[in-house]
N, C-alpha and C positions, 0 to 999 in steps of 0.2 A: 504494500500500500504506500501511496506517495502522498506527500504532505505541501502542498502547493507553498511558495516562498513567498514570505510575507512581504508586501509590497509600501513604498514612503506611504502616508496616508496622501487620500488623492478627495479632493473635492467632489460634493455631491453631484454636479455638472461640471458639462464640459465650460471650458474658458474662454474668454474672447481670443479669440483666431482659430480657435477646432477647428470649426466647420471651416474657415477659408484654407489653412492647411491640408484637412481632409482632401475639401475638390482638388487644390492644386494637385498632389499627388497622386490622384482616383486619374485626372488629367492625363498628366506626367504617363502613369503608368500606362494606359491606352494608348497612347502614341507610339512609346518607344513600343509597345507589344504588336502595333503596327507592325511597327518597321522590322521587328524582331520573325513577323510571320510573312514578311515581303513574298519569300518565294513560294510557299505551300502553291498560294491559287494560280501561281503560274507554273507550276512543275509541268501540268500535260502539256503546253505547249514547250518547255526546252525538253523535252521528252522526245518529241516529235523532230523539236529544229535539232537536238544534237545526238540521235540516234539511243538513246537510252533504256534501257534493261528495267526492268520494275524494281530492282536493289536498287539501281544505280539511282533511281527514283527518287526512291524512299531515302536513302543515305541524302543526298542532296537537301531535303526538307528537313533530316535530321540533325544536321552538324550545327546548324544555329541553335536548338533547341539542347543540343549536349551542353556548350562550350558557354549558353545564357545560364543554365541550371550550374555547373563548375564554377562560374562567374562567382554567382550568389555569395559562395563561403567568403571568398576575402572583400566583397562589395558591403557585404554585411557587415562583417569585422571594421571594416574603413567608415561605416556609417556610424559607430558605437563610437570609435574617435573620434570624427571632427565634424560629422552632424550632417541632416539633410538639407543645411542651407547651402553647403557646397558639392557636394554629390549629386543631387537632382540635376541642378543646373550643368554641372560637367559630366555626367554620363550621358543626358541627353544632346548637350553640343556635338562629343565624340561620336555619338552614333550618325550621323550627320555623312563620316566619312565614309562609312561599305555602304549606305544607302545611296551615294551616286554613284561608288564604285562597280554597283550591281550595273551599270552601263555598259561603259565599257567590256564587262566579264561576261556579258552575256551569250557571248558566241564561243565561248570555250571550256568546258566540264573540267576540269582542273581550276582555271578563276574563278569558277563559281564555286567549287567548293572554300577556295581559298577567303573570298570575301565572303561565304556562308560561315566561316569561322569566325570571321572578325565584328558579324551579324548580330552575332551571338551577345554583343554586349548589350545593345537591347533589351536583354530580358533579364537583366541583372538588379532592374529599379524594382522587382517584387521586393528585394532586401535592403534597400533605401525607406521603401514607404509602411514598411510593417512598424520599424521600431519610430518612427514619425507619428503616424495616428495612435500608436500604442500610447506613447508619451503625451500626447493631448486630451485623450479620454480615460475618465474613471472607469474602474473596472464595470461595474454596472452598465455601462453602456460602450465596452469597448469590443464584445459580439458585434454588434451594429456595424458600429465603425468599421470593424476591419472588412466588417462582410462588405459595405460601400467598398470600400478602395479596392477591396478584390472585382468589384464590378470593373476595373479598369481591364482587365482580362479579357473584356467586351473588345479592343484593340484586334486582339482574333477575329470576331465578326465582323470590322472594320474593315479589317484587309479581305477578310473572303467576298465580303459584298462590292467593296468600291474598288479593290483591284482591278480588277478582269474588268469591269464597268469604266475606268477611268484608260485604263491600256485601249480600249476600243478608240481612243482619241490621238493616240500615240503611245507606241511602245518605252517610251521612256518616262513618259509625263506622268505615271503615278509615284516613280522613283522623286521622282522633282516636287511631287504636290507633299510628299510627305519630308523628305530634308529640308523643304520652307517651315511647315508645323514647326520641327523640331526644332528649328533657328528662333522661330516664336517664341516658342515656350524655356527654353534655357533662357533666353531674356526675362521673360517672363518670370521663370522661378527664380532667376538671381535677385530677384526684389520682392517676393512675396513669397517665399517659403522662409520658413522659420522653427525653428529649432523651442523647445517648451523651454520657458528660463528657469535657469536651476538644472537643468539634465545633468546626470551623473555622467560624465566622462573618465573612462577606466584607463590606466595607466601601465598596465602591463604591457608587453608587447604583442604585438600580430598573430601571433604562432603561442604565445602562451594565454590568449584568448578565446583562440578557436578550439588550442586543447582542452580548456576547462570545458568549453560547452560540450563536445564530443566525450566528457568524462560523464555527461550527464543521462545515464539510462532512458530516459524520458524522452528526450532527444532521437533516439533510436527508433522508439516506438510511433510517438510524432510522424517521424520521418518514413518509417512503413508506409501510415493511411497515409497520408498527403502522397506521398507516389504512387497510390492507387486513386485518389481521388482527383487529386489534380493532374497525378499521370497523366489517368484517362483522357480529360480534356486538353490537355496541350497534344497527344495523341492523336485524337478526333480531330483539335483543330488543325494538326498541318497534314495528315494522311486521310479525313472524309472525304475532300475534294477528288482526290485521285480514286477511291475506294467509291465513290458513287459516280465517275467518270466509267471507269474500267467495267464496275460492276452492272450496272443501271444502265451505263451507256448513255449516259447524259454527255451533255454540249461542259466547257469549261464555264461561262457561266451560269449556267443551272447546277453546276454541283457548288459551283461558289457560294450561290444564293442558297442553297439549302443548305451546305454547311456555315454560312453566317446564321442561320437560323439556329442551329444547335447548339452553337456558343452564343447567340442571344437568350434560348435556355439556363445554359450554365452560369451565366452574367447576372440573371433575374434571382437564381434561386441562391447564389450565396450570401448574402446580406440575408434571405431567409432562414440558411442555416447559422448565418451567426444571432438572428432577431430570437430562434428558437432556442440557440446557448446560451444568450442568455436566462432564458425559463427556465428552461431541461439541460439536465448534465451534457454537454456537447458529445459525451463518448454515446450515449443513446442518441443522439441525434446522428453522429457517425455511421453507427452499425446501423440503422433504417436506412439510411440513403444509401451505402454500400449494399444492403440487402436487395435495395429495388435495382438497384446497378446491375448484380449478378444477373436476378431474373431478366432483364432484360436484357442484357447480353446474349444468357442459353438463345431466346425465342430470336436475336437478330442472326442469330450459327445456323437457325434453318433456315434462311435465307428467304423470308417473302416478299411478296411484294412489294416494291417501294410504297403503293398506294393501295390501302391505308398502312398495312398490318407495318412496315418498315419502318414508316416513318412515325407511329405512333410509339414503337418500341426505341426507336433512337436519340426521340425527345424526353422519354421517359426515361432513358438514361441520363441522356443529359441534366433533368433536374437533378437527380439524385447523386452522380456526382459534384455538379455545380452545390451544392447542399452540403455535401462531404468534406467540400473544400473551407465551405465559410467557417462550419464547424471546430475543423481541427486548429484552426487557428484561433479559434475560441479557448482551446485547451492551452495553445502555447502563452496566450498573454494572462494565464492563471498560472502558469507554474514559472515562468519566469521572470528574472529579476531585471527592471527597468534596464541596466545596464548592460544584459547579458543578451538583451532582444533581438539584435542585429546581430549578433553571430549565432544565437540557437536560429533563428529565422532564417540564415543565411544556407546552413547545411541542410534546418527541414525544408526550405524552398529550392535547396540542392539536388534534393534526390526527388522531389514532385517532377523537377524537369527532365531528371534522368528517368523517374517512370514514366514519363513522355516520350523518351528517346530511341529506350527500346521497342516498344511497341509497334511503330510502323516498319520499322527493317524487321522486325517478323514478317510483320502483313504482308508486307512485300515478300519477302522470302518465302514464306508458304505458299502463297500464289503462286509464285514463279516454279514451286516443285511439287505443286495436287491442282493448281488451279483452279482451287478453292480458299474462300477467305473464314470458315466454320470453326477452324481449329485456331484460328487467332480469337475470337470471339469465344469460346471456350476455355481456353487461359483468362482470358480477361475476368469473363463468370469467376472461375476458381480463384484468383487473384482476391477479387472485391468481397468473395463469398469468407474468405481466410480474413479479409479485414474487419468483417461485419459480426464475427463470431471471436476476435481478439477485443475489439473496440469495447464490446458487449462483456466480453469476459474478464476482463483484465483493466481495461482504460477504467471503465467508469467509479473504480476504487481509488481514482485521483480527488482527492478532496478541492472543494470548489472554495475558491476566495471570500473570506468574508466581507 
């Protein structure tokens, strides 16, 4: 049984700049989760223009999504030191650069992977804006919060819907409409993010920072569900496009627009699963929405119809991840200590994008060797179904903050 860490005492509400800090980074984080999903809704097309294998595919959508999740751990670490009034603003500047680099690279499968690397930075603001909104709301209402700023994760549906839609006007000009955003808004946050005054700043170093959090059992376990629940959807979001292209036989925008819809799903229901941690122990809120994850999973492995049967089991996924997700991060701002947030945030939002990462170089790989996508969807079941019966058995003996 684990004994949640007792936290500075924190006022009944939130304080003046919550909420403006909140959006800024709810903001911030959509953007950069744009740019950070740039290539998913355009894979079938370089697929096509550079002759590519369904690995080669999948690998290409996936190396942003590894190298943003690896980001995390020392992004995190670097946010506990010197604050997200200079972070925000400088990781979304730098992202700036592989978002026009993706120009140029686009006629060469080695460049693209190379700036799909450098992509990757992108998705590193999850661990900038955990321990930011953490630090602005009492616990009582820090469910809420985080669940909003996880709506930034909406950045996925952004790129699946206005990609493919804005490329229809020129091949480059989606690249260009989003490193303008990001030019905005690091201006932008350089004058309106703000750090809670008083934040405990830790004095250790780098590396004996991240150790202590990795010493933390809790951490590990954390870290399991949120790579099953956020997995999933960083998953879905950059490999449905391809998976309802290939499968379905849909056009690249029709599987864009439907895969924007599934991460407008998982966008809505997290702020629900953090609105219901705060009521309900978040570990039952956990294991229900991983339970409906599995079941729906099994029923999308037998493959039906897109309409209805498909698409009413893929959304129903979707809540119930998107739910799992606001959830467990309901868990981490009870058991962590204000100063520790950005590094435990860092690794558990580490391995949510690494259980993003594997998953479509299966999907891909299985396909590529049964020509079937059942067996990936069946792992997945199993996966969520193992998290929904830990979460249930084990988590909810996390005592909840007074």
């Amino acid at each position: 049984m684990y004994t949640a860490v007792k936290q500075p005492p924190a006022p009944a509400s939130a304080p003046p700049g919550a909420y403006r800090n909140l959006a800024m980074a709810t903001v911030g984080f959509a953007l950069t989760f744009w740019a950070w999903n740039l290539i998913a809704p355009m894979s079938g097309d370089y697929k096509d223009r550079l002759g590519l294998s369904s690995f080669q595919q999948s690998l290409l959508v996936a190396v942003p999504v590894l190298v943003g999740s690896l980001g995390r751990i020392p992004v995190g670490a670097l946010t506990d030191k010197y604050g997200a009034r200079l972070m925000f603003p400088l990781i979304s500047a730098l992202t700036v650069l592989p978002v026009l680099l993706l120009i140029p690279a686009k006629d060469s499968y080695g460049a693209m992977l190379a700036v799909g690397f450098l992509l990757g930075l992108g998705g590193t603001t999850f661990a900038i804006g955990i321990p930011l909104v953490n630090s602005w709301f009492p616990p009582a209402e820090r469910g809420l919060a985080l669940g909003v700023f996880g709506m930034g994760m909406g950045g996925v549906a952004l790129s699946g819907y206005f990609t493919p839609r804005i490329a229809e006007h020129g091949d480059n000009l989606p690249f260009l409409v989003v490193a303008g955003a990001l030019v905005v808004y690091a201006a932008l946050a350089a004058v309106l993010v703000n750090d809670r005054p008083g934040r405990q700043v830790p004095t250790g170093t780098l590396a004996h920072r991240l150790a202590a959090a990795g010493r933390l059992r809790v951490t590990w376990e954390l870290s399991a569900l949120y790579a099953i629940g956020f997995g999933g959807i960083v998953a879905f979001g950059v490999y449905l496009p391809t998976y309802l292209k290939t499968w379905y036989d849909l056009s690249p925008t029709d599987a864009g627009t439907k895969s924007a819809g599934f991460a407008l799903v998982t966008v809505v229901f997290r702020p629900i699963g953090g609105w219901l941690s705060d009521r309900i122990h978040p570990a039952l809120v956990s294991s229900a929405a991983l339970g409906v994850a599995a079941l729906m999973a099994i029923v999308q492995a037998f493959d039906p119809k897109l309409m209805p049967g498909g698409t009413i089991a893929l959304l129903i996924m979707a809540a119930g991840l998107g739910t799992a997700s606001g959830s467990v991060f309901a868990l981490v701002s009870q058991v962590t200590p204000q100063a520790k947030v950005g590094s435990v945030t860092g690794i558990v939002g580490a391995m949510g994008g690494l259980g993003g990462f594997v998953p479509p170089l299966v999907m891909g790989a299985v396909y590529s060797a049964k020509g079937s996508y059942s067996i990936g969807f069946m792992l997945l079941s199993d996966l969520a179904l193992a998290g929904c019966v830990y979460a249930y058995g084990r988590m909810r003996n996390i005592r909840r903050d007074a």
